[in-house]
N, C-alpha and C positions, 0 to 999 in steps of 0.2 A: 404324272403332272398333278401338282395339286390347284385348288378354286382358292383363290385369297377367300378371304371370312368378310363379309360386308356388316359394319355395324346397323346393328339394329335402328330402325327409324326413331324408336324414342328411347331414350337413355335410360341405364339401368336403376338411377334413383328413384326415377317416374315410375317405372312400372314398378318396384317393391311399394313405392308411395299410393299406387292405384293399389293393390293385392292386401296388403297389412294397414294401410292407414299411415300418414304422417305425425307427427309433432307440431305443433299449433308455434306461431312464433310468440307466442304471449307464454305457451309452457317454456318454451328455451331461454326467453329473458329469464323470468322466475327460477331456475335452476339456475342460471349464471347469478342473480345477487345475491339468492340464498346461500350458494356456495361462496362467491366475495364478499358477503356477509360474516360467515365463519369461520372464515381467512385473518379478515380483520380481528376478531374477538381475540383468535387464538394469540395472532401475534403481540395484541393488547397482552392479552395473560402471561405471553412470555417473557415481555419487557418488564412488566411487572414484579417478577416472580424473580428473576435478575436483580434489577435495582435492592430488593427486599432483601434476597439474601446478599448483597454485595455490601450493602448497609447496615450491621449489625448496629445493637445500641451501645454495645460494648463491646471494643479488643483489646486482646494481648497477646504478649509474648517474653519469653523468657530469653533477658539478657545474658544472664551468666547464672552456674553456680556452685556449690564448693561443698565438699562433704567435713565438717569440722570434726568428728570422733565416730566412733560408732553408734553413737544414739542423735544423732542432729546434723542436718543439713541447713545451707543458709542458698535462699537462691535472689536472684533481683527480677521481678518480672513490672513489665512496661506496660502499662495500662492506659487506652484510649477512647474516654465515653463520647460518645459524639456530641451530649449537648452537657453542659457544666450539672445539671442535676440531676444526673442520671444515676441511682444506688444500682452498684453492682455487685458479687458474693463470684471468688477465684478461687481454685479448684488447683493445689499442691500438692504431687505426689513424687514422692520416692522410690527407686525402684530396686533391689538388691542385683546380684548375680546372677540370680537364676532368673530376672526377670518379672518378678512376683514385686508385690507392693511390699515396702517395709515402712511405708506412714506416710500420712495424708493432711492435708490442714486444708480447710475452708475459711477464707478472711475475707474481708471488706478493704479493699485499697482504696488508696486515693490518685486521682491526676497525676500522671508522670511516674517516675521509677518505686517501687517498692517493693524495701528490703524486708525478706520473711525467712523464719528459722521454722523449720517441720523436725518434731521428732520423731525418730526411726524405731523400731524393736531389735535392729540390726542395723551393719554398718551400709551405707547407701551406697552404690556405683553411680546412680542416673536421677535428675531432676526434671519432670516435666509441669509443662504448665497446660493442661487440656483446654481451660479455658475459663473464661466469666461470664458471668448468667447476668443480665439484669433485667428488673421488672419486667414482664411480658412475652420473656425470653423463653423458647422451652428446651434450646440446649447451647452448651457453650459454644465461642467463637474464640 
């Protein structure tokens, strides 16, 4: 037969709270704002940090484009600065067979489509546009 277990008369909070000492409710605020404190920041910083890069000063991308001989490709790539005076510098390359660059061109486009001819050292398979840099920029988009 066994004795049920009688709960102790004062609860076990109390007494670890008599033995070691409690937490002060002035410390338990101060750790909850400090910590909603830097909840906030953070998620400032990540909204931030989104917008920034979702916002480039400059995009592109490559409509089309066409391998004309062994020495020259022509491609069209589509350029969009976000504010009308924005100088931006585009980044054209050519890529042969085995995947290695066979020429490269860095230009200045303007607003809306631009047609650009890259010469090759070989004949081209692939035209890519990696991207355009403008003032302030530290890599393409």
């Amino acid at each position: 037969m066994t004795q049920p277990v009688t709960p102790p008369s004062t609860p076990a909070h109390a007494v670890m709270a008599d033995r070691y000492g409690g937490t002060s409710p002035a410390r338990r605020r101060a750790v909850i704002l400090v910590s909603g404190l830097v909840g906030v920041v953070a998620l400032a910083w990540v909204a931030w940090a989104a917008w920034f890069q979702s916002t480039p000063e400059v995009q592109s991308s490559l409509q089309s484009f066409d391998v004309v001989d062994a020495h020259s490709a022509t491609a069209k790539v589509v350029v969009k600065p976000r504010d009308a005076g924005v100088r931006a510098s585009c980044l054209l390359r050519a890529s042969g067979a085995d995947h290695s660059v066979v020429g490269e061109l860095t230009f200045r486009p303007t607003q809306g489509t631009n047609t650009v001819t890259v010469r090759t050292e070989r004949a081209a398979t692939a035209v890519d546009v990696p991207g355009c840099i403008a003032d302030g920029q530290d890599h393409p988009r």
